[in-house]
C-alpha positions in Angstrom: 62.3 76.3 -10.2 59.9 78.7 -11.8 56.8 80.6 -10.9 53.9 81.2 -12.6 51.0 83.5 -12.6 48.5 81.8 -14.2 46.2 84.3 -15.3 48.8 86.1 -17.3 50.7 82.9 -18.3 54.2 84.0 -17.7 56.7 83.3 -15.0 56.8 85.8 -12.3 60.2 84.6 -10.4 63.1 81.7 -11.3 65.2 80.6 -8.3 68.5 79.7 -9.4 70.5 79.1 -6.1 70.0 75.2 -6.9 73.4 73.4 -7.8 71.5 70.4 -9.0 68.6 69.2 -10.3 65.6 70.0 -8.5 63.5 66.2 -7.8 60.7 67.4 -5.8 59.1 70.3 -3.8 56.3 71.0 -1.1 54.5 73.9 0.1 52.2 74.0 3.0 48.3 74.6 3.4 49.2 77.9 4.6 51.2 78.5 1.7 53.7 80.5 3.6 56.8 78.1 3.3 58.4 76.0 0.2 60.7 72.7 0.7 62.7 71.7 -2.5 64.6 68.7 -2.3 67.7 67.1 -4.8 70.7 65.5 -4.6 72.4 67.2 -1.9 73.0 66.3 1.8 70.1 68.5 2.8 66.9 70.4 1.0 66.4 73.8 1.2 63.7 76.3 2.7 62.2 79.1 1.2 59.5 81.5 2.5 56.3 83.2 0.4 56.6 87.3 1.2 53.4 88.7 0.0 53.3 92.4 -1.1 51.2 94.5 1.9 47.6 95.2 1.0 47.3 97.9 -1.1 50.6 98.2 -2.4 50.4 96.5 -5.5 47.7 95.9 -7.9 48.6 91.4 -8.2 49.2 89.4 -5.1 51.8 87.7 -6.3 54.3 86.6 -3.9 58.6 86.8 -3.6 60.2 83.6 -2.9 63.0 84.1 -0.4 65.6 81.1 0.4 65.5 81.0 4.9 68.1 78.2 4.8 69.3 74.8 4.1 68.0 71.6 6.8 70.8 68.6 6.4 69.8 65.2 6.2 71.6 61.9 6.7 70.9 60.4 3.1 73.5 60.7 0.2 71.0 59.7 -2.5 68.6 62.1 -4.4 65.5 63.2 -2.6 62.5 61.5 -4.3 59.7 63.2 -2.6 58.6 65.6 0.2 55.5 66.0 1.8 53.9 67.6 4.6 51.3 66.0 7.1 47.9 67.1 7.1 48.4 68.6 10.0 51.8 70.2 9.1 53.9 69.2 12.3 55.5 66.3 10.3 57.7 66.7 6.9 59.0 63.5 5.4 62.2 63.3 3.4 62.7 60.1 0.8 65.0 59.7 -0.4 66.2 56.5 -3.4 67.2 54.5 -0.6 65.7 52.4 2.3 65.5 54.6 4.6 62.9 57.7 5.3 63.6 60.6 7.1 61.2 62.6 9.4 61.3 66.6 10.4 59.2 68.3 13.1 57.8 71.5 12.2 57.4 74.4 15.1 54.9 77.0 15.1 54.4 80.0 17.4 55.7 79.3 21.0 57.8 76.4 20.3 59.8 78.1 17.4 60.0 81.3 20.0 61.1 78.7 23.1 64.0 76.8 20.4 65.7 80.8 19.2 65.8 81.7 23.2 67.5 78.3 23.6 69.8 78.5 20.3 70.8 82.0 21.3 71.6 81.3 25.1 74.0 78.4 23.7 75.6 80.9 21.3 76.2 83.4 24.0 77.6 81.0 26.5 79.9 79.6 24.1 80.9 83.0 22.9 81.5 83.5 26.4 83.8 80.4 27.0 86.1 81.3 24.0 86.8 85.2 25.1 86.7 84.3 28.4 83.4 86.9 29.7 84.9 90.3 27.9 82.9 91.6 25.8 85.8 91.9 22.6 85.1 90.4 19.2 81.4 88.9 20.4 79.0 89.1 17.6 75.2 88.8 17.8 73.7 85.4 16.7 71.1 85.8 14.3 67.7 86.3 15.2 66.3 83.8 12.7 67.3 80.1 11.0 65.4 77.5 9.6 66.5 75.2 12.3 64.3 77.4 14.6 61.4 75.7 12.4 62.6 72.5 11.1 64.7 69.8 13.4 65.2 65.9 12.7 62.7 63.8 14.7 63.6 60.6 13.6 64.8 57.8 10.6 62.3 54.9 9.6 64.8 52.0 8.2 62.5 49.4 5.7 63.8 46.4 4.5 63.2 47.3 0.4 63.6 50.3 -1.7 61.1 52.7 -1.1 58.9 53.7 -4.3 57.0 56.0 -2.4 54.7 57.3 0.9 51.7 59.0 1.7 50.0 60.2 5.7 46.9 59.2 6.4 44.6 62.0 6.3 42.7 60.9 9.2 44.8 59.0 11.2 49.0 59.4 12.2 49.9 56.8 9.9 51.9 56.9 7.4 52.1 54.9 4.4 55.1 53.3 2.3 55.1 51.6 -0.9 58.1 49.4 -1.8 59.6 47.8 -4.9 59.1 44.3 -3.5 55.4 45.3 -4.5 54.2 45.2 -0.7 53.0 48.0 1.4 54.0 49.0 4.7 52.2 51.0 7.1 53.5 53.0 10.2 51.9 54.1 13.5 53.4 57.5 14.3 54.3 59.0 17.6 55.8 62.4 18.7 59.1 60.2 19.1 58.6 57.2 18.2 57.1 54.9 15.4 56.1 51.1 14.9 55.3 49.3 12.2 51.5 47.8 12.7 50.4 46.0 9.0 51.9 44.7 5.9 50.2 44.0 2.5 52.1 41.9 0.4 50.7 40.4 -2.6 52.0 37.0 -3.7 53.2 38.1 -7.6 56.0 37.5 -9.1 59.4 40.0 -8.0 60.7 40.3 -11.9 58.8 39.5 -15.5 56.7 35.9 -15.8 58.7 34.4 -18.7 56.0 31.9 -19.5 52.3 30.4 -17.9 50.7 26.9 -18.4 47.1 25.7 -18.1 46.9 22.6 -16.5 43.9 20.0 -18.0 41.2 21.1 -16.3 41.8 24.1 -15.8 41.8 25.0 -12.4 45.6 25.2 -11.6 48.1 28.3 -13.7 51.9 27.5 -13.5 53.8 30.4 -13.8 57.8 30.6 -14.1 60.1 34.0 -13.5 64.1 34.5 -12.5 64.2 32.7 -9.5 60.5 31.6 -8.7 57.8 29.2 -9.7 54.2 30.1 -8.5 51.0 28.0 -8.5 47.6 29.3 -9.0 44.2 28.4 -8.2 42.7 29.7 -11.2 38.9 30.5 -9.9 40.1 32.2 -6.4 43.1 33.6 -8.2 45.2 32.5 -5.1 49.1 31.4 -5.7 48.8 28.4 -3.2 52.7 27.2 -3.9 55.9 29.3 -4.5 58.6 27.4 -5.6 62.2 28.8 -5.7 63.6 27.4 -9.2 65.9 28.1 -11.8 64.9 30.8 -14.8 62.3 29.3 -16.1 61.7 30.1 -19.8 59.2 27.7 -20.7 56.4 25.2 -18.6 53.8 22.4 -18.7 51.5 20.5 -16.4 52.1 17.0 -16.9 49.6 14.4 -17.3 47.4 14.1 -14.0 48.3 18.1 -12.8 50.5 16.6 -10.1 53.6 17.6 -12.0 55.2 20.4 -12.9 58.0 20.4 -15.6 60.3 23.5 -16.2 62.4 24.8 -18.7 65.6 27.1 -16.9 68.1 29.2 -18.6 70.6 27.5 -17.3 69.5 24.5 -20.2 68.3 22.1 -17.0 64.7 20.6 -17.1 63.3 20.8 -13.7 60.3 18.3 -12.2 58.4 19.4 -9.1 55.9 18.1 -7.7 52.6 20.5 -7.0 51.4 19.5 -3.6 54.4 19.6 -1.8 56.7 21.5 -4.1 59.5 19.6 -3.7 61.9 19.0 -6.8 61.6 15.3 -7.3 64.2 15.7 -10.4 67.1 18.4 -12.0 68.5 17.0 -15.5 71.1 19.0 -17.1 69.4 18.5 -20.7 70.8 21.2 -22.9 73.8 23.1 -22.8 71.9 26.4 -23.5 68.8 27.5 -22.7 65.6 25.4 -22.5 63.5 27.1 -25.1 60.5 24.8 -26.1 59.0 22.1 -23.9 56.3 20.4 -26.1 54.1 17.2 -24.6 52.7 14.4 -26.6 49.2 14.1 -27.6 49.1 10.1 -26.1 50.4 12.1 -23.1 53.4 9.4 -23.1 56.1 12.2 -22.7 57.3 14.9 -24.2 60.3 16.7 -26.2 62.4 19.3 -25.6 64.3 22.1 -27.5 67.4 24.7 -26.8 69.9 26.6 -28.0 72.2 23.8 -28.4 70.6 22.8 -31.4 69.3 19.5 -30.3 65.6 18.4 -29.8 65.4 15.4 -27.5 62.8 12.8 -26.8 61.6 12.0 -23.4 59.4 9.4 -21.9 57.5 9.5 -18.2 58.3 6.5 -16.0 57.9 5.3 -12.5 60.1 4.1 -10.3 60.7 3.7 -6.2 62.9 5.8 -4.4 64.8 5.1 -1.7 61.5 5.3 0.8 60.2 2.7 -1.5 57.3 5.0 -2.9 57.1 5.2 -6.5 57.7 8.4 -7.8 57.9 10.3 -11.5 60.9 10.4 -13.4 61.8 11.7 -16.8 64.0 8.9 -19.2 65.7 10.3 -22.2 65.2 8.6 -25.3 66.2 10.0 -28.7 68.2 13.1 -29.9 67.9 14.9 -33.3 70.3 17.4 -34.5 68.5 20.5 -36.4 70.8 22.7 -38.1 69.9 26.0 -35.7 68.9 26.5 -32.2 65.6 25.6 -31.8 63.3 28.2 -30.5 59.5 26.5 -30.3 58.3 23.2 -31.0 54.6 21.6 -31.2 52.8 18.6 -31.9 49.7 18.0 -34.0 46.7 17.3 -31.6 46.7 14.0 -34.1 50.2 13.7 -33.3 51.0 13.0 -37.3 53.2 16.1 -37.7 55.9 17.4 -35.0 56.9 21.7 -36.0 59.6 23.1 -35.1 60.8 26.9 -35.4 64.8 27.5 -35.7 66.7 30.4 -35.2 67.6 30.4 -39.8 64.2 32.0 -40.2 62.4 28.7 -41.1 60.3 26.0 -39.8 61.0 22.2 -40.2 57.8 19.9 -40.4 58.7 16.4 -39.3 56.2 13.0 -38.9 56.3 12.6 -35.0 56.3 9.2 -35.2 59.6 8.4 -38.0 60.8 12.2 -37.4 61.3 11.8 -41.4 61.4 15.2 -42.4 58.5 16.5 -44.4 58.3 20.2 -45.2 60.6 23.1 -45.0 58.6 27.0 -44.3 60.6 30.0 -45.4 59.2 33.5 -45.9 59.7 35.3 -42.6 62.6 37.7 -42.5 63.7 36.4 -38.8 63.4 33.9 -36.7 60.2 32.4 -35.7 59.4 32.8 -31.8 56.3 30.9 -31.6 53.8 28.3 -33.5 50.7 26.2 -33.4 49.2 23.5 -35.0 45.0 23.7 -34.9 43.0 21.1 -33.5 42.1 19.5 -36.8 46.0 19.4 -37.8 45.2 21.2 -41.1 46.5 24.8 -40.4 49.9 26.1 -38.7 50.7 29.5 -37.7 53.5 30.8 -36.9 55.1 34.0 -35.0 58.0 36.0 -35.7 60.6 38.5 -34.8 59.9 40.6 -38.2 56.0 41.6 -36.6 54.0 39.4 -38.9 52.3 36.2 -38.7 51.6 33.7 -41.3 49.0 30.7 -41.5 50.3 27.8 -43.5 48.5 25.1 -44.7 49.9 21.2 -43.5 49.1 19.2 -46.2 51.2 21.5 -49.3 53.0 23.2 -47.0 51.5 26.5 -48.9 51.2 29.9 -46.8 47.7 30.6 -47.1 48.1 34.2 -45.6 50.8 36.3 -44.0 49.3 39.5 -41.9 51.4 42.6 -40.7 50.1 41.3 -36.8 52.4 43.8 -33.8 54.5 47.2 -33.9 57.1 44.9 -32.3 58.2 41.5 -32.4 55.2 38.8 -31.7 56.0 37.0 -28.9 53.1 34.5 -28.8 50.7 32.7 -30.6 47.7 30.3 -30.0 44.9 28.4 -31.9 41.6 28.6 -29.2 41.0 24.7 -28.9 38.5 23.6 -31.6 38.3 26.3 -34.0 40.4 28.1 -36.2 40.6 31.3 -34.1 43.9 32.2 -32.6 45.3 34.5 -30.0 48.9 36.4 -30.4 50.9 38.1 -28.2 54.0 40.9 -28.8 55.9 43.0 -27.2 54.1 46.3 -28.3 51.8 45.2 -24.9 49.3 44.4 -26.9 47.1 40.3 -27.4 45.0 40.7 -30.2 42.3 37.9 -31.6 41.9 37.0 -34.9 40.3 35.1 -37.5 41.7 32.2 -39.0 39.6 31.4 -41.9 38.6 35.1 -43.2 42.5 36.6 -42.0 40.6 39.4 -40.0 41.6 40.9 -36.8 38.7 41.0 -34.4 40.0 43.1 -31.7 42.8 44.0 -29.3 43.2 43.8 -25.9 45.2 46.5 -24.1 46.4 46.5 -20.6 49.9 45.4 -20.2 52.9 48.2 -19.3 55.5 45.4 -20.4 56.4 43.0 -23.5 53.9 40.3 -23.7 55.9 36.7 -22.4 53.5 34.3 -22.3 50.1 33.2 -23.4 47.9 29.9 -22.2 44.2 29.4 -23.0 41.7 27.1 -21.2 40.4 24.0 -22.8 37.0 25.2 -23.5 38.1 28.6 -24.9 36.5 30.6 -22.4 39.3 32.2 -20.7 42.8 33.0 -21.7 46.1 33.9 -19.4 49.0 36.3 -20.6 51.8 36.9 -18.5 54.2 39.8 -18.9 57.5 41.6 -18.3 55.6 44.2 -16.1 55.6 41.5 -13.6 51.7 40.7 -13.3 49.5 37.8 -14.7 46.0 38.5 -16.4 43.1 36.4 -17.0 41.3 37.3 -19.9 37.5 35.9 -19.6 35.1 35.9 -22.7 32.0 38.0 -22.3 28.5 37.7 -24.2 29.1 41.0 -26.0 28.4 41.0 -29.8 32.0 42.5 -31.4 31.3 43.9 -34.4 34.0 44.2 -37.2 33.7 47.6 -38.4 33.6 49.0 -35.4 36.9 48.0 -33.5 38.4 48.9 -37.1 37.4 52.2 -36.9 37.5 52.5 -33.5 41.4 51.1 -33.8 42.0 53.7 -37.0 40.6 57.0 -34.5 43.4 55.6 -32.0 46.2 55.9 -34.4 44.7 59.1 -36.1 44.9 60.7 -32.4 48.2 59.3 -31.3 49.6 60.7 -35.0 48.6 63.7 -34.4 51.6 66.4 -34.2 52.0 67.8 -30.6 51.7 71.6 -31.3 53.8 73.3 -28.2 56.0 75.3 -28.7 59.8 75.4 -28.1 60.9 77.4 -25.5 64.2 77.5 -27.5 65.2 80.4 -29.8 63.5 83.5 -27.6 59.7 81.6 -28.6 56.8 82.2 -25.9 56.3 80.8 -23.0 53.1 80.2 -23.0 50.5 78.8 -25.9 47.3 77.5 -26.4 46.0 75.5 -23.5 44.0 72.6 -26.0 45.7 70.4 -28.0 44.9 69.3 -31.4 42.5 65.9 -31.2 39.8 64.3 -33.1 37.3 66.7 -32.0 39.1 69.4 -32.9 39.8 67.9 -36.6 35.9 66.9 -36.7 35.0 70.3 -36.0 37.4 71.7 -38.3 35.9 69.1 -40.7 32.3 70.4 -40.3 33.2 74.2 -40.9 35.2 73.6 -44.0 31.8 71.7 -44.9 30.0 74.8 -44.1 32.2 76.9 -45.6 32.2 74.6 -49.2 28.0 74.4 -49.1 27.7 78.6 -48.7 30.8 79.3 -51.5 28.3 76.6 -53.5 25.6 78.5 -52.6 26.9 81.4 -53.3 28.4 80.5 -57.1 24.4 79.4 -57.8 23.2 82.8 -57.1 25.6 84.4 -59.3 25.0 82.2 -62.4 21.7 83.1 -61.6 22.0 87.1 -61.9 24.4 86.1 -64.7 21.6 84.7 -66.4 18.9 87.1 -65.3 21.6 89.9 -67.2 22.2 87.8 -70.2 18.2 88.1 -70.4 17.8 91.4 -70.0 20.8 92.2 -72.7 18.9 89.7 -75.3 15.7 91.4 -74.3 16.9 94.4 -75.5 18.7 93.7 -78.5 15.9 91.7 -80.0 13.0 94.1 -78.6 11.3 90.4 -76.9 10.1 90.4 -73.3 10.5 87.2 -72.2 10.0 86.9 -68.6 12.4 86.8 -65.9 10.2 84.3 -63.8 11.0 81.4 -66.5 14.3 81.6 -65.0 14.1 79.4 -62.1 15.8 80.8 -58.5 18.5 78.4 -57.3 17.0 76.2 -54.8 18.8 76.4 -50.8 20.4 73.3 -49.5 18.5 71.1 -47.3 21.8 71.3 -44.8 20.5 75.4 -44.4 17.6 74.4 -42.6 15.7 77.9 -44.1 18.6 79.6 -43.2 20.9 81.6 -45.3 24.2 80.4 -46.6 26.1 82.9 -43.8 23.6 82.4 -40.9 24.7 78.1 -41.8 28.1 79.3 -41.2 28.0 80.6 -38.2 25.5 78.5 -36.2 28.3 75.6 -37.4 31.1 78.1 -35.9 28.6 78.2 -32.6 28.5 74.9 -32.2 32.2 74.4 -32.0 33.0 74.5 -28.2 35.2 77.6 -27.0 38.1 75.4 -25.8 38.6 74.0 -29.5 37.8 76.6 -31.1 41.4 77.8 -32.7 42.3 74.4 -32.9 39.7 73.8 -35.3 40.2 77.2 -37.0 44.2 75.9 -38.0 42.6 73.6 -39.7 41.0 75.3 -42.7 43.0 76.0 -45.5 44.0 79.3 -47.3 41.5 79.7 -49.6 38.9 78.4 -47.1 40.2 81.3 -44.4 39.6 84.0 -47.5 36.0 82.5 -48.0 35.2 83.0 -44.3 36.4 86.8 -44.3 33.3 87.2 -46.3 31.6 85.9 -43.9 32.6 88.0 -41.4 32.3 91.0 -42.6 28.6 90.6 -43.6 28.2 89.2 -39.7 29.9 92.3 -38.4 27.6 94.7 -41.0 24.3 92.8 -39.6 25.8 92.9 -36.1 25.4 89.3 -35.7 28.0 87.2 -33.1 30.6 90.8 -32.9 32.6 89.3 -30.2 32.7 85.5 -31.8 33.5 87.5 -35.4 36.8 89.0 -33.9 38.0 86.7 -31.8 38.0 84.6 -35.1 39.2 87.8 -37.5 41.9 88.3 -34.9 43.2 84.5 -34.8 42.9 84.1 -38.5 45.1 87.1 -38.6 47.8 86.2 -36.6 47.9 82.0 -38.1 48.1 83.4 -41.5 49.7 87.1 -41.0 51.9 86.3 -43.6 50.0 84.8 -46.7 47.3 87.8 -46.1 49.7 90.6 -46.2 51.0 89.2 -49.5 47.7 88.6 -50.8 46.1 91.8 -52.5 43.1 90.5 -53.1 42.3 90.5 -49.5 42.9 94.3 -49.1 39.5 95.8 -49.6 38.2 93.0 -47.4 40.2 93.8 -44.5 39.7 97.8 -45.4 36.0 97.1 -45.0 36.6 94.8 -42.3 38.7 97.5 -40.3 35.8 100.6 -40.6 33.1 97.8 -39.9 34.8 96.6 -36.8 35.7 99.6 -35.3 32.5 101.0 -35.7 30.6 97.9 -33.6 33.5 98.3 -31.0 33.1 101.6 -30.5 29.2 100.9 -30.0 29.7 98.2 -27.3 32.4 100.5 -26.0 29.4 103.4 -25.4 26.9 100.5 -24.2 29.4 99.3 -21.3 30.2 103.5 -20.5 26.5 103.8 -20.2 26.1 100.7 -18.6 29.0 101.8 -16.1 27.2 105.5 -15.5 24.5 104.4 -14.9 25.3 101.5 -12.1 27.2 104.2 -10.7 24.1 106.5 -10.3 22.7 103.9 -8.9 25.1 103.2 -6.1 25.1 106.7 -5.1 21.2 106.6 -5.0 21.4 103.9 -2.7 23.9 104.9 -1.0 21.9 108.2 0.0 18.7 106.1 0.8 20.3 103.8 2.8 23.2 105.3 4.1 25.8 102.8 2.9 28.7 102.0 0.8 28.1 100.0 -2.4 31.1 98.4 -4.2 33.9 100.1 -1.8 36.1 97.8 -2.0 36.2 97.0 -5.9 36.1 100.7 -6.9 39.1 101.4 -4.5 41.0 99.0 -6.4 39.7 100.1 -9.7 41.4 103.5 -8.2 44.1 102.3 -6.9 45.2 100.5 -10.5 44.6 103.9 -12.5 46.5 105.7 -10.4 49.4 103.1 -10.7 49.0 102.7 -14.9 49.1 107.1 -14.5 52.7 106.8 -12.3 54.4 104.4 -14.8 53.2 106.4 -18.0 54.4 109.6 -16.1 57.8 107.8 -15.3 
């Protein structure tokens, strides 16, 4: 652990007594005591000595280790943290389980050393038998004095972390079952009093379904199915199920059908949730579950390489009530495992995407094949057919989409679409607009007819699974591997084009931008610039090199113009004419000047660049742009314009490009004149502050006279106090 004085930037003290990494620390409001905490059986104490007033110029304190406290956990501390009224310290640790300290103050720390050391003397007693040979003093001090185990809250999940009530003594755990727990807390004693647990999924929703009306959301994970009621995003049914990897409503929204891992096809029923029937269809996973238009059945597709037909029928069961049931009715062999399947809303063409990098067209009805797609580098993950059956598009592994046209079988467009593999894809009902899903955590909307991205829509933490839209197009459901489900609804804002493109373009420009810290490695500093380089610092940057270009402009005008006005006078005076030097028009100022000079342009644009972002927007001007703004600054230090802006830029400039300026002899006399110049306005603010200084000091002693009291005391004692100090260590 290291600390730091953060007015000089530099680290004051490093304790090293730690054998392990260091996971967590705390200090109290007093600031008079330090808990660090890692992955040994107990976390250790430290105390905060401050120097004695007076005796030296900072008050920057020494960290000194009191002691260690053991604890019953093995595993590594994840947190500490004090109370709010410090008399509590929790310990967690990467387990179940949360340990509680009491802290002592005053009489209660004095009452526990009387008690420790009349235990140590009776027991010294006991072994010597009362003489008074070989007895040794028990400390005075230990952290136990302070610190003692109260007592060990057991929860029934991991914790992921725990805060106290600052109002109440309550205390506050969050676990990885996503549920909350909170605790009443007593001197010895604590009870449990609520629980918030939200009804989400435990691990990533592999895949959501819409059912036709759109008021119910299936959703399938590792070991549970959920219901939803879409408006009152309510899960009114939790169904424990295989892993589902795919799911549909069937026809009516009293069914659901599931897809498992485990290659089974899985029919529940929604009101009551019982599994009406388990078919072992596949002998790998259940990729693709497809229904028909005519809503007659469906067909199904895994990793075995088979796609088989199924048909809905009803039959009684042994109650004599009819129930659903699934009849198999025709299997085709593709030459690859078959990864997504979809019928044409006309249900003329069945897709299907294998894992060989293509996709077989088929007529549903004959399943006579029809067209073969090839062009994507890897397999195909997803696909849909439009609602007029004329366009399919298709998502892949390789991070691009492409729209193909049904009736040629001729890829209209293929478009670079995620930074990682695309997950998902869907045509909005009706139109030719379609949704896609990856897993760079992004679902973006695009165009169909102009190939156009429209915008993107941030928000997961996970890969994108699963994607479902509503039947009307106004709402759309993803479903993700950072365990939550989102619902997407469409506003009545205008999106404009342009915009999200350039709005998307300043996103990547930012997030490219190099991260300039420096290394602590190789003896480099410890500390550097607090701002980082952003797009307000390269705007800025931007504006001053266009100040800089419009003055050296400027600046070449007036000198063809006394070029001119010399060439003149020389021809007046070989030829003996006196043509006039007014015919010789005066360059004109740029309308960016404002009637301001070329310079004064210059530095209201280095004004108006904020102090924070200043250097960062100085690194970027090149070379020649730096030696063009030396002018500059010397005629601002001559006119004693901005002297403290002028060298906290000189002195920058000089230290980013120390090297290229030494070498560069055409900077010499600049900096020469530079040198004289800024000594000279120095020297005069140096005299204003000394005058400035006299003459509050005559003031203070008037008024101290007048009204017989002490002015500044305090502030000039320690103006004292440090001289006297800086006069030791140069005598030393």
């Amino acid at each position: 652990m290291k600390l730091w004085d953060l007015e000089t930037q530099h680290c004051t003290q490093t304790l090293v007594g730690h054998r392990k990494e260091v996971w967590t620390f705390a200090v109290d409001q007093e600031e008079q005591r330090l808990y660090t905490g890692t992955s040994d059986h107990f976390f250790r104490v430290y105390e905060f000595v401050y120097p004695a007033p007076g005796s030296s110029p900072s008050n920057i304190p020494d960290i000194k280790h009191l002691g260690n406290i053991p604890r019953e956990g093995k595993e590594r501390i994840v947190q500490l943290q004090l109370s709010p009224s410090g008399r509590l310290l929790i310990c967690q640790a990467a387990n179940k389980a949360a340990e509680l300290f009491n802290v002592f103050e005053g009489q209660d720390i004095s009452r526990r050393r009387r008690r420790r050391i009349n235990r140590a003397k009776k027991k010294q007693e006991e072994r010597t038998g009362g003489t008074e040979e070989d007895n040794q003093e028990p400390p005075e001090f230990m952290v136990t004095d302070e610190l003692a185990p109260a007592y060990t809250i057991k929860l029934e999940h991991k914790i992921s972390s725990c805060c106290f009530s600052p109002t109440q003594p309550q205390l506050l755990f969050g676990l990885s079952n996503n549920s909350l727990d909170i605790y009443d807390l007593q001197e010895d004693s604590f009870a449990k009093s609520t629980e918030i647990a939200l009804p989400g999924h435990r691990s990533d929703v592999r895949s959501v379904a819409l059912s036709s009306d759109d008021s119910l959301l299936v959703s399938t994970s590792q070991d549970h199915t959920k219901i939803w009621n879409v408006h009152s995003r309510v899960v009114f049914r939790t169904i424990e199920s295989g892993y589902g990897l795919c799911s549909t409503f069937l026809p009516g929204n009293r069914h659901v059908l599931i897809g498992t891992k485990e290659g089974s096809l899985e029919l529940y029923e929604v009101a009551s949730g019982n599994l009406l029937e388990e078919i072992e269809a596949h002998n790998g996973e259940v990729w693709s579950v497809a229904l028909q238009p005519d809503q007659q059945g469906f067909v199904s597709g895994g990793a075995d390489k088979k796609l088989k037909f199924w048909e809905f029928r009803m039959q009684k069961n042994d109650h004599g009530k009819r129930i659903l049931t699934l009849a198999h009715t025709k299997t085709v062999t593709m030459e690859d495992d078959i990864l997504a399947s979809v019928f044409s809303a006309d249900m003329k063409f069945l897709a299907v995407a294998l894992l060989d990098n293509t996709v077989k067209v088929f007529h549903a009805d004959t399943m006579n094949f029809f067209l073969s797609l090839y062009g994507h580098k890897l397999p195909v993950l997803a696909l849909d057919i439009s609602s007029d059956g004329t366009t399919l598009v298709t998502a892949s592994a390789d991070k691009n989409i492409k729209l193909w046209g049904l009736d040629f079988g001729d890829c209209h467009r293929s478009l670079f679409a995620h930074d990682d593999s695309v997950m998902q894809v869907k045509f909005v009902p009706s139109t030719h607009y379609f949704f896609t899903a990856g897993k760079d955590k992004m679902i973006k909307y695009w165009d169909g007819d102009t190939y156009e991205k429209i915008f993107t829509l941030p928000g997961h933490q996970g890969e994108v699974w699963g994607l479902a839209i509503s039947s009307d197009g106004e709402f759309l459901v993803s479903s993700s591997h950072d365990r939550s489900i989102r619902v997407w609804e469409r506003s009545q804002e205008q999106v404009f084009i342009d915009e999200e493109r350039e709005n998307e373009l300043e996103q990547i420009f930012e997030s490219s931008l190099e991260d300039n810290q420096p290394s602590l490695e190789d003896g480099a500093r410890e500390s550097a610039l607090a701002t980082t380089r952003n797009l307000a610092t390269i705007k800025a940057g931007e504006l001053l090199i266009e100040a800089i270009e419009e003055g050296e402009k400027d600046k070449m005008k007036w000198v063809e113009y006394e070029n001119s006005l010399q060439s003149l006078r020389e021809m007046n005076n070989k030829l003996g004419k006196r043509t006039r030097e007014e015919d010789i028009a005066k360059p004109t100022p740029s309308v960016l000047f404002q009637n301001k000079s070329a310079s004064d342009y210059v530095l209201s644009t280095l004004k108006s660049i904020p102090s924070n972002d200043l250097e960062q927007s100085l690194l970027t001007l090149s070379f020649s742009e730096v030696i063009n703004l030396f002018s500059h600054i010397e005629d601002w230090i001559k006119r004693n314009v901005s002297a403290e802006l002028c060298c906290r830029v000189m002195f920058f400039l000089l230290k980013a490009h120390h090297h290229q300026i030494v070498s560069n002899r055409t900077l010499l006399l600049t900096l020469t004149r530079l040198q004289q110049a800024t000594k000279n306005q120095l020297k005069t603010r140096k005299d204003i502050i000394g005058f400035n200084r006299a003459a509050m000091s005559y003031l203070e002693r008037g008024f101290e006279q007048t009204q017989q009291e002490s002015l500044f005391y305090e502030v000039t004692k320690q103006i004292d106090q440090n001289r006297t100090a800086k006069k030791r260590k140069l005598t030393r």
